[in-house]
BALUMMI-40586 format. One line per 2 residues: number of its first residue (from 1); for each residue x, y, z of C-alpha. Coordinates in pm, 1 decimal, padded with zeros to 6 digits. Layout:
! residues N
NUM> X,Y,Z | ... $
END
This chain:
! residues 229
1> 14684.6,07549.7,02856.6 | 15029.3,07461.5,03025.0 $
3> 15037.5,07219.3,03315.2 | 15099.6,07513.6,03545.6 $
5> 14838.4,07702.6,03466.9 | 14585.8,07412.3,03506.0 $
7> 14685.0,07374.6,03880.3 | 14677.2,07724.6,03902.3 $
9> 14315.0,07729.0,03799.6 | 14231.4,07436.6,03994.9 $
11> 14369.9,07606.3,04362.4 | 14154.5,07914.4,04252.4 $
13> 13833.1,07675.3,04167.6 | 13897.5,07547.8,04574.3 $
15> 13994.6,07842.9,04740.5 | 13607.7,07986.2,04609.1 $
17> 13451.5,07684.9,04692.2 | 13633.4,07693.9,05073.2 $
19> 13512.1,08030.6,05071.1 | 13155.0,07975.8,04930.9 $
21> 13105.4,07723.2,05215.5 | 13242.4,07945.3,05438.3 $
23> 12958.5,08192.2,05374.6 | 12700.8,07920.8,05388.2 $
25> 12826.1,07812.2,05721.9 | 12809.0,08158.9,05832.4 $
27> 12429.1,08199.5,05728.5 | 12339.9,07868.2,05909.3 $
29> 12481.3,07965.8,06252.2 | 12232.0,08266.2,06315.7 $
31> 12206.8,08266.5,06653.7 | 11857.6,08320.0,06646.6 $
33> 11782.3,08041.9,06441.6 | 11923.1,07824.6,06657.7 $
35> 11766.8,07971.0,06972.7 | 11464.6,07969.2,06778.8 $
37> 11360.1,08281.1,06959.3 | 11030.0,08343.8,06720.5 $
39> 10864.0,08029.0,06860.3 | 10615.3,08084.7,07117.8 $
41> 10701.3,07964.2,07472.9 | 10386.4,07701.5,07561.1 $
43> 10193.7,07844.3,07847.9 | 10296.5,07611.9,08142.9 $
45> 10721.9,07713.6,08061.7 | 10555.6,08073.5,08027.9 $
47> 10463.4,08095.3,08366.2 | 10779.7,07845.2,08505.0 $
49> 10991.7,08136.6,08375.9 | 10784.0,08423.0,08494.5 $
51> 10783.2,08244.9,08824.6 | 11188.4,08206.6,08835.3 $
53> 11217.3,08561.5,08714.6 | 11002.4,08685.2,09031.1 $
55> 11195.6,08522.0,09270.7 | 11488.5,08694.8,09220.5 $
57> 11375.2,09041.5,09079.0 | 11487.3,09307.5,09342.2 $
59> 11214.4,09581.5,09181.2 | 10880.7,09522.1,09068.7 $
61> 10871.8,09418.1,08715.0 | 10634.6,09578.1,08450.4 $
63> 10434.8,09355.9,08202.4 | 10627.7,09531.8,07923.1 $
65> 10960.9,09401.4,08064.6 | 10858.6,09055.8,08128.3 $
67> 10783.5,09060.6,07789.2 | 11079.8,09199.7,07613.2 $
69> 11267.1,08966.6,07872.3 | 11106.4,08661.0,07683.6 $
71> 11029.7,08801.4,07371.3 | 10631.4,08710.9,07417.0 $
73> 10383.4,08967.0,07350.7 | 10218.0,09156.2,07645.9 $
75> 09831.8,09003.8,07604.1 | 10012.8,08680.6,07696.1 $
77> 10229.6,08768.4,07962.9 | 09933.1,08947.7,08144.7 $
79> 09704.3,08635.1,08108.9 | 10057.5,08420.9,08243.8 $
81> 10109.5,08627.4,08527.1 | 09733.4,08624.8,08632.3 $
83> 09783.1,08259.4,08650.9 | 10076.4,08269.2,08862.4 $
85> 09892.2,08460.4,09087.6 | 09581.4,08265.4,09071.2 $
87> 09836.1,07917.9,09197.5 | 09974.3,08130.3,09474.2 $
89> 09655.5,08233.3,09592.6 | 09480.2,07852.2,09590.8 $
91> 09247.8,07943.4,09321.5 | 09236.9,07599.0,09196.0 $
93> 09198.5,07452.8,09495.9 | 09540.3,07392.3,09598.8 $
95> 09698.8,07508.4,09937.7 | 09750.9,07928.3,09903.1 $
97> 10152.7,07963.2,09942.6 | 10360.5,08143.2,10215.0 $
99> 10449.9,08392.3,09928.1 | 10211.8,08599.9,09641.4 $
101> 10268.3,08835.8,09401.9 | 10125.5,09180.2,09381.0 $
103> 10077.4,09478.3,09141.3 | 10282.9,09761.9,09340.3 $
105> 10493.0,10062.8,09215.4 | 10400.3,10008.5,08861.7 $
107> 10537.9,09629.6,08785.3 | 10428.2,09281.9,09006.2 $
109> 10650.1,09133.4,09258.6 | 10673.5,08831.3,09509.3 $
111> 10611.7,08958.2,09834.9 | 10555.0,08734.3,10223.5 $
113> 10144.3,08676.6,10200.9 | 10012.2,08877.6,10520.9 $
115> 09871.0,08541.8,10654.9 | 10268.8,08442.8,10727.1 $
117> 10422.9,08779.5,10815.1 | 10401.9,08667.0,11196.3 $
119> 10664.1,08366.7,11097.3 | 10916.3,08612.8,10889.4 $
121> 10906.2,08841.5,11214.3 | 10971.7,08562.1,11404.6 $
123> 11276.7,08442.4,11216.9 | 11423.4,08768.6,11220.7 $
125> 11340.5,08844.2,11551.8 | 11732.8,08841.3,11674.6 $
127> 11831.5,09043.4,11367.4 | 11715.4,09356.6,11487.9 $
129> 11684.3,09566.8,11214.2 | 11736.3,09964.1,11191.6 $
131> 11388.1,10107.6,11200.3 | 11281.7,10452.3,11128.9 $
133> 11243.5,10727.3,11409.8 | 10942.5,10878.0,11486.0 $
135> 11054.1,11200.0,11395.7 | 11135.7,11036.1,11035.1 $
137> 10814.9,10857.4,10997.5 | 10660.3,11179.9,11095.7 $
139> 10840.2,11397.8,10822.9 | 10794.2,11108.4,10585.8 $
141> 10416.8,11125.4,10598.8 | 10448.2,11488.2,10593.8 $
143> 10620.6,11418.8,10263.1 | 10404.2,11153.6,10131.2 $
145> 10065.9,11363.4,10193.7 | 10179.1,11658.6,10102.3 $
147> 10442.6,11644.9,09767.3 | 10595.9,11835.2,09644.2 $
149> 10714.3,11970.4,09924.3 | 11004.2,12187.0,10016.7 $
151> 11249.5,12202.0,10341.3 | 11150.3,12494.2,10505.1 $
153> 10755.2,12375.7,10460.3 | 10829.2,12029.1,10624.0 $
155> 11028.7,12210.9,10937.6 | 10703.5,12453.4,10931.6 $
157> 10430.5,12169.3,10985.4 | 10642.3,11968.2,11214.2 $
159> 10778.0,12310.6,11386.8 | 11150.1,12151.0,11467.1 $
161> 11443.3,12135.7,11209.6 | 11377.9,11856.1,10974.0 $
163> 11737.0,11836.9,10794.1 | 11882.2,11571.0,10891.8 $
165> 11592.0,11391.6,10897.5 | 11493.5,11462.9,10520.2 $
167> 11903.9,11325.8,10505.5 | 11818.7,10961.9,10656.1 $
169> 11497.8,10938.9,10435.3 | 11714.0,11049.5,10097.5 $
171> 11990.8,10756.0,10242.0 | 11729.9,10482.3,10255.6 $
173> 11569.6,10584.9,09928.6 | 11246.4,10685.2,10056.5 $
175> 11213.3,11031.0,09937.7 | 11407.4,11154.7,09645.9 $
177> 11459.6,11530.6,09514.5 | 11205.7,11637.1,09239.3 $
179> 11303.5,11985.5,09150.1 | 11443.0,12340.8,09256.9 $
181> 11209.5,12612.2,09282.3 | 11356.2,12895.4,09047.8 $
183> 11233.7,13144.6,09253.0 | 11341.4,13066.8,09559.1 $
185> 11616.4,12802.8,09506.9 | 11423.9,12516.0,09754.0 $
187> 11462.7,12185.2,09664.5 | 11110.0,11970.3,09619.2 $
189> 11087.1,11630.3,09789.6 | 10895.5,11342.8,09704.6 $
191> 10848.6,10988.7,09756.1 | 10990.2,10705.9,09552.0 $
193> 10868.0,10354.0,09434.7 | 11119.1,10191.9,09722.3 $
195> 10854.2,10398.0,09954.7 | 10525.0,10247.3,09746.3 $
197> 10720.9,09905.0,09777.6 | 10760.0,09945.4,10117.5 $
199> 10400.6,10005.8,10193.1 | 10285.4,09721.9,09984.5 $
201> 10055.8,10003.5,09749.8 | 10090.9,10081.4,09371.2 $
203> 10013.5,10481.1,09368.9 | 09991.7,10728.8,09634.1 $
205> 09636.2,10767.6,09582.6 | 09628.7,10368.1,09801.9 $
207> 09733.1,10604.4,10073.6 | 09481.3,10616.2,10336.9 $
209> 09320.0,10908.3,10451.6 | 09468.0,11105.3,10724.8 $
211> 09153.7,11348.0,10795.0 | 08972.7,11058.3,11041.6 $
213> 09239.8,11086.1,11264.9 | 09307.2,11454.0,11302.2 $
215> 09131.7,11641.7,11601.2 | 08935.6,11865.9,11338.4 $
217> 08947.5,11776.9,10988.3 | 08892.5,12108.5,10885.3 $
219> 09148.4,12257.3,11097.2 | 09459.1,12420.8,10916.8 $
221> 09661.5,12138.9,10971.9 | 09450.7,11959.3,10810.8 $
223> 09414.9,12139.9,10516.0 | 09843.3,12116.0,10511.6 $
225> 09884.6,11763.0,10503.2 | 09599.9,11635.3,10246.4 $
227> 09733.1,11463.2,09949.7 | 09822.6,11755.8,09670.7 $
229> 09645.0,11699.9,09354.5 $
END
């Protein structure tokens, strides 16, 4: 073997042992190794983060979520949150917080505890926020009792025009379009989980009932406004 092909064997001998360690190196940064993502999270850091991720949630969170969110299966995220709830409430014998959390709209979420509301209303006293009509909170409890519902039934029960009412309750997210009627083209309202959030209630069936405080239960109107099945 001549001299130059020794060194040329010797620059091929490094360039595959640059790239073997290459590859190694490669191997050993997996992310998830790293992050060690497969390790269970210990119970007290479990509900730290489930605590963090409540506060500043805008929607309610499912059990399912929380637990893709930090990769921990559901059994222990239900038994985490439960806590949680348990330390807000003074279960253990500690002081019950100004905040709880609460099953509504299909997920939990951190919500003023009723025992406070008076203070909240008191700081935002000079805010003055945009509250609903009567004529909306009328044609939204026509909607909420009665969905699916259509336009022209709404302006029936209430006997006045109801459209741009129905058009301030779609703006603030209350109601929401369900379908179109393929026979007669009318679009179906309904209520949304902002409206279940609003209320504080997890399913429309939390809705009290409206027939104690109708002048004859069994009167037509009645009849029009019970919760559809």
């Amino acid at each position: 073997m001549t001299h130059d092909e020794q060194q040329d064997l010797e620059v091929e001998t490094q360039e595959e042992s640059t790239e073997t360690t290459e590859q190694q190196s490669v191997v050993s940064q997996d992310p998830r190794e790293s992050l060690a993502i497969n390790e269970p999270i210990n119970p007290d850091s479990l509900q730290g983060a489930i605590e963090a991720i409540l506060m500043v949630a805008e929607v309610p969170l499912s059990l399912v979520h929380l637990a893709t969110a930090l990769d921990t299966p559901v059994p222990n995220i239900r038994q985490a949150v439960l806590a949680v709830k348990d330390d807000f409430d003074g279960v253990n014998g500690t002081r019950p917080r100004g905040f709880e959390i609460r099953e509504v709209g299909g997920g939990w979420r951190v919500f003023v505890r009723e025992d406070y509301e008076w203070a909240v209303r008191e700081f935002i006293s000079n805010e003055n926020p945009t509250k609903l009509s009567q004529a909306a909170l009328e044609t939204l409890a026509v909607i909420a009792y009665r969905q699916p519902i259509a336009r022209g039934q709404i302006a029936s029960i209430r006997g006045v025009n109801v459209d741009s009412v129905v058009r301030t309750l779609l703006s603030r997210g209350l109601i929401t379009e369900l379908f179109t009627d393929s026979e007669t083209g009318a679009i179906n309202y309904g209520t949304t989980t902002t409206f279940l959030e609003t209320l504080g209630i997890n399913a429309l069936e939390d809705l009290p009932l409206i027939s104690p405080y109708l002048p004859d239960a069994n009167s037509e109107l009645g009849s029009d406004i019970s919760v559809s099945k």
